[in-house]
N, CA and C of each residue as an Amber inpcrd file, in Angstrom:
protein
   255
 -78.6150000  14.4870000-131.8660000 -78.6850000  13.5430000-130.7550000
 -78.8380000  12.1270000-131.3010000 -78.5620000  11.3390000-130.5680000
 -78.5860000   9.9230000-130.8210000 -79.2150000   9.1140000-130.0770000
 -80.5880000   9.4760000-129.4250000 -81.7050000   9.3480000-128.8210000
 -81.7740000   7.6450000-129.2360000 -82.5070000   7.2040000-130.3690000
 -82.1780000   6.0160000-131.0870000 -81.5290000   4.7030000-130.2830000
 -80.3710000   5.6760000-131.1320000 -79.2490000   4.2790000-130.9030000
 -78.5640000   4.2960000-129.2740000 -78.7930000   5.7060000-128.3220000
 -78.7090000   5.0810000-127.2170000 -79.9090000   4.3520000-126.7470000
 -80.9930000   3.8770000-126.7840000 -81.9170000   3.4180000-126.3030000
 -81.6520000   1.6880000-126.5340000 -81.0930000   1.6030000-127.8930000
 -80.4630000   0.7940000-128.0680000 -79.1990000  -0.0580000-127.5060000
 -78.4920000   0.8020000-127.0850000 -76.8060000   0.6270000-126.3190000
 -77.0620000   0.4820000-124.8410000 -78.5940000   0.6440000-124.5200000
 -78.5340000   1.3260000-123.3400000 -77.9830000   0.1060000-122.4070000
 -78.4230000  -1.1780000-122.0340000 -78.1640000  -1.8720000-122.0620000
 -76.5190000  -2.8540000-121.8620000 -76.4110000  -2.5280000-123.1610000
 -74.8170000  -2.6520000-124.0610000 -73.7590000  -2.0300000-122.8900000
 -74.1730000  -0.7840000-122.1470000 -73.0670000   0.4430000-121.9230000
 -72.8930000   1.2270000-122.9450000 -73.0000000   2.8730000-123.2220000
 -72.6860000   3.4960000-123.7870000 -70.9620000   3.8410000-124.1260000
 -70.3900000   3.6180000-125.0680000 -69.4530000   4.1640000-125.2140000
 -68.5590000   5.3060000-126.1440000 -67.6250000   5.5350000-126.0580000
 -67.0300000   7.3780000-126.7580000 -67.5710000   6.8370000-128.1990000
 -67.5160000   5.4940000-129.0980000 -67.6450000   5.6390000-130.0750000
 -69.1810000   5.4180000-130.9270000 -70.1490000   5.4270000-129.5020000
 -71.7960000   5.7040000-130.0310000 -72.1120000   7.0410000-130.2130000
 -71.1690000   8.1120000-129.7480000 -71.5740000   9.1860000-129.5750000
 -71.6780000  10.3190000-130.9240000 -72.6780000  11.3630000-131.0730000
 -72.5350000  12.1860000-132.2610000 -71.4270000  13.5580000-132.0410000
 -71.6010000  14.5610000-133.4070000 -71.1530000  15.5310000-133.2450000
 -71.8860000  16.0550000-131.8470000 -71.0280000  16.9850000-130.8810000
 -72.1370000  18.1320000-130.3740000 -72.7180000  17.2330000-129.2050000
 -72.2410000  16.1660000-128.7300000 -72.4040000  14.9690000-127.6350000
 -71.5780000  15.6000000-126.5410000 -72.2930000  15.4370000-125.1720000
 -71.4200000  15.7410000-124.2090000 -71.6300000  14.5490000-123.2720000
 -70.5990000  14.1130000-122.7440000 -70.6450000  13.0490000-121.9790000
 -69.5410000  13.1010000-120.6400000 -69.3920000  12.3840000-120.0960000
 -68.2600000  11.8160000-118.5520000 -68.1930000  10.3910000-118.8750000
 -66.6500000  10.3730000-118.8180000 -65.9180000   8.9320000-118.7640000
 -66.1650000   8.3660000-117.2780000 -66.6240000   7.2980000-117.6870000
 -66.7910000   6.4600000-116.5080000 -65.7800000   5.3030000-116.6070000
 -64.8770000   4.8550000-117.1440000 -63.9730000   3.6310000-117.0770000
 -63.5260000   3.4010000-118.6530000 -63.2770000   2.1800000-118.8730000
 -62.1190000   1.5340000-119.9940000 -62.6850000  -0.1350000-119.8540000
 -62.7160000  -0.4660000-121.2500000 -63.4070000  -1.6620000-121.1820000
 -61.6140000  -3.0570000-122.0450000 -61.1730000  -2.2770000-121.9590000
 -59.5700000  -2.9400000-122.4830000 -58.3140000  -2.2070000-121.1890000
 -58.3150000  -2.7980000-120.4360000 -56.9890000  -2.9400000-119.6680000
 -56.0260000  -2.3000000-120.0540000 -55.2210000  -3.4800000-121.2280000
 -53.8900000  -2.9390000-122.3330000 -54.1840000  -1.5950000-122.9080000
 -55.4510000  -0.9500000-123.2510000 -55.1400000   0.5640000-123.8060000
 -55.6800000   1.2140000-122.6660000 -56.2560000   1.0790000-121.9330000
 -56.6430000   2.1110000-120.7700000 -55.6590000   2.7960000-120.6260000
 -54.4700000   2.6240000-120.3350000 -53.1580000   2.8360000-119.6330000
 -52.8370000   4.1800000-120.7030000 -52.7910000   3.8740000-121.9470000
 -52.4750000   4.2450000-122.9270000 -53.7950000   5.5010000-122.9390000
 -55.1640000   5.5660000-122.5880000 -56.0650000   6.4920000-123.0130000
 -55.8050000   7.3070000-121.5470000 -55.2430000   6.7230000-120.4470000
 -54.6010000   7.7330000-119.1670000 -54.2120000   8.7420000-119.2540000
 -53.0780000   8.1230000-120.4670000 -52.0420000   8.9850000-120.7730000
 -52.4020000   9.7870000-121.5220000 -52.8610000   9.7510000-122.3030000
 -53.4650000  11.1490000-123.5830000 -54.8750000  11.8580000-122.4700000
 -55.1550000  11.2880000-121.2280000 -56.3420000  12.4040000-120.0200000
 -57.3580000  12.0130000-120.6030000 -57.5570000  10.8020000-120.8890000
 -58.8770000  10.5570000-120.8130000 -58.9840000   9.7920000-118.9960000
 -59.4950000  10.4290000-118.5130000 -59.5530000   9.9920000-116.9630000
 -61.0440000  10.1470000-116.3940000 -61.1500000   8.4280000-115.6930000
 -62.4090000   8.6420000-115.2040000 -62.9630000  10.0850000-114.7160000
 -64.4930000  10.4060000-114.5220000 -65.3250000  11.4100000-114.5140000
 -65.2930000  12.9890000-115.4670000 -64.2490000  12.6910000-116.0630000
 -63.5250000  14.2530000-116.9000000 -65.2360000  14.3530000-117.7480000
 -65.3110000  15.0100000-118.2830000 -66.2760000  15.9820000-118.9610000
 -65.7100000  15.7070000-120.3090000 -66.4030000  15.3230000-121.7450000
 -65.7880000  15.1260000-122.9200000 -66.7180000  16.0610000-123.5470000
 -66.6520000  16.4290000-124.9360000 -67.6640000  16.5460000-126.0800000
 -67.2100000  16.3420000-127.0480000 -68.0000000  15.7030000-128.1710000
 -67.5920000  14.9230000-129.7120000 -67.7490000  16.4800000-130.3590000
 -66.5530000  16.7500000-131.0090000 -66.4770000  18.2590000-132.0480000
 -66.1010000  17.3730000-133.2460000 -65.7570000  16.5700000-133.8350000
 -66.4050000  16.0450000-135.6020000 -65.8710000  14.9730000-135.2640000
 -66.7670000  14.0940000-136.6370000 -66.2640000  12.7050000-136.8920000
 -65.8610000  12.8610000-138.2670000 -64.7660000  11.9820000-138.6070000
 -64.2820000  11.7970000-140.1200000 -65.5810000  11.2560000-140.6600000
 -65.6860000  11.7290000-142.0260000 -66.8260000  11.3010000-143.1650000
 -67.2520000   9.6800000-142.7370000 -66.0800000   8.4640000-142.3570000
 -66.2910000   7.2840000-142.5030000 -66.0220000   6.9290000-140.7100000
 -66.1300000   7.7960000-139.5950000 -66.2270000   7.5910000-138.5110000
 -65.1750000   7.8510000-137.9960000 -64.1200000   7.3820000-138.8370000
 -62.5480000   7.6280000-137.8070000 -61.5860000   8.6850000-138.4960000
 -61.3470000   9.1470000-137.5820000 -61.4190000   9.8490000-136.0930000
 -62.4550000  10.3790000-135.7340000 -62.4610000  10.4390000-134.3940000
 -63.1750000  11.0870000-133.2460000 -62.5330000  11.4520000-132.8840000
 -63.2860000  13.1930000-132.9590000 -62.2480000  14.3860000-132.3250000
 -62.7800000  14.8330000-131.3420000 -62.5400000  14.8650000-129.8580000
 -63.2620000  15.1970000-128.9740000 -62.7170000  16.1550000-128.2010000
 -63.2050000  17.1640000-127.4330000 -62.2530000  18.1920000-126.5740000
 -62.5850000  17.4270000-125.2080000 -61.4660000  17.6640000-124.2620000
 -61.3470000  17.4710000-123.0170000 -60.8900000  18.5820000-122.3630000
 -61.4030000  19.2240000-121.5410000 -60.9860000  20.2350000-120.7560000
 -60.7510000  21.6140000-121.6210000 -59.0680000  22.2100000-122.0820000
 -58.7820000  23.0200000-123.3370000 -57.8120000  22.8820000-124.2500000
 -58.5110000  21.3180000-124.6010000 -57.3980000  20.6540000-125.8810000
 -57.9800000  19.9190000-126.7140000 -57.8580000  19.4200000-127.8170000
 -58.5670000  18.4110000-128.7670000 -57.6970000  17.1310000-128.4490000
 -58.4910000  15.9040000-129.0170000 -57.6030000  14.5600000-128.6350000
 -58.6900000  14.0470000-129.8300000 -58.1550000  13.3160000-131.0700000
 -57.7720000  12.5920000-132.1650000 -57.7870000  11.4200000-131.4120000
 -59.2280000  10.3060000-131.6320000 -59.0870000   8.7370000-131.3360000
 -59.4360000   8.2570000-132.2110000 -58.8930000   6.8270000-132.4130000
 -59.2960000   5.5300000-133.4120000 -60.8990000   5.2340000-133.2080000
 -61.3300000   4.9480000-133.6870000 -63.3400000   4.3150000-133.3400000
 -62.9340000   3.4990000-132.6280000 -61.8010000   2.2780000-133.0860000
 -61.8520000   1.2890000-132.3780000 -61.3310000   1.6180000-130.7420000
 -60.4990000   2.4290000-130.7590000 -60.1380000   3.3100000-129.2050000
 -61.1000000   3.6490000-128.5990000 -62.0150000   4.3560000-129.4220000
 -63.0920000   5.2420000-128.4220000 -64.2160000   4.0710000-128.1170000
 -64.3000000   3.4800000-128.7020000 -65.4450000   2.1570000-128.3780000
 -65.0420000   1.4020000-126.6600000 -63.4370000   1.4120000-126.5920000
 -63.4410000   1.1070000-125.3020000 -63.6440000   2.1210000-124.1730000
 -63.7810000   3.3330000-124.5320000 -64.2110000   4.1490000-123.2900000
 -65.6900000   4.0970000-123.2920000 -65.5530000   4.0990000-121.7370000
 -67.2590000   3.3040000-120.9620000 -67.7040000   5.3020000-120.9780000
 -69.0180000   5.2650000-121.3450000 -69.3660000   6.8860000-120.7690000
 -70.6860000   7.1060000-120.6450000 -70.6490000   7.9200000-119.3570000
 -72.3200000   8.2540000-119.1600000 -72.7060000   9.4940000-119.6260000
 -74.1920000   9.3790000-120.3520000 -74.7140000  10.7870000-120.6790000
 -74.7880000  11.7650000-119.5770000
């Protein structure tokens, strides 16, 4: 858990790329316009249900399942999805 550093973010808005392994969260929005469109399209869609299943050694990728599929994001991608614990 990342108890911590959300207490920290709390504030901030939590987003996909504060999150740990084994994190379950709901997308609440997109904080970039120009890729929202683009994270639509790969189902990242407001209220969906996520969980973080690994991070690369140096953070990127974030591999997260949605529903019954994996989806591969940039840090810098997942930082714009807004999400509530």
């Amino acid at each position: 858990m990342i108890l911590n550093k959300r207490c920290l973010t709390i504030k901030n808005k939590l987003t996909l790329a504060d999150l740990e392994v084994g994190d379950h969260a709901v997308i609440k929005g997109f904080s970039d316009v120009p890729m929202s469109l683009k994270l639509l399209e790969m189902g990242l869609i407001p209220e969906t249900k996520i969980e973080v299943e690994s991070l690369a050694p140096l953070g990127c990728p974030v591999n997260i399942k949605i529903g019954d599929y994996m989806l591969s994001l940039r840090k810098s991608e997942a930082a714009t999805v807004k999400i509530s614990i």
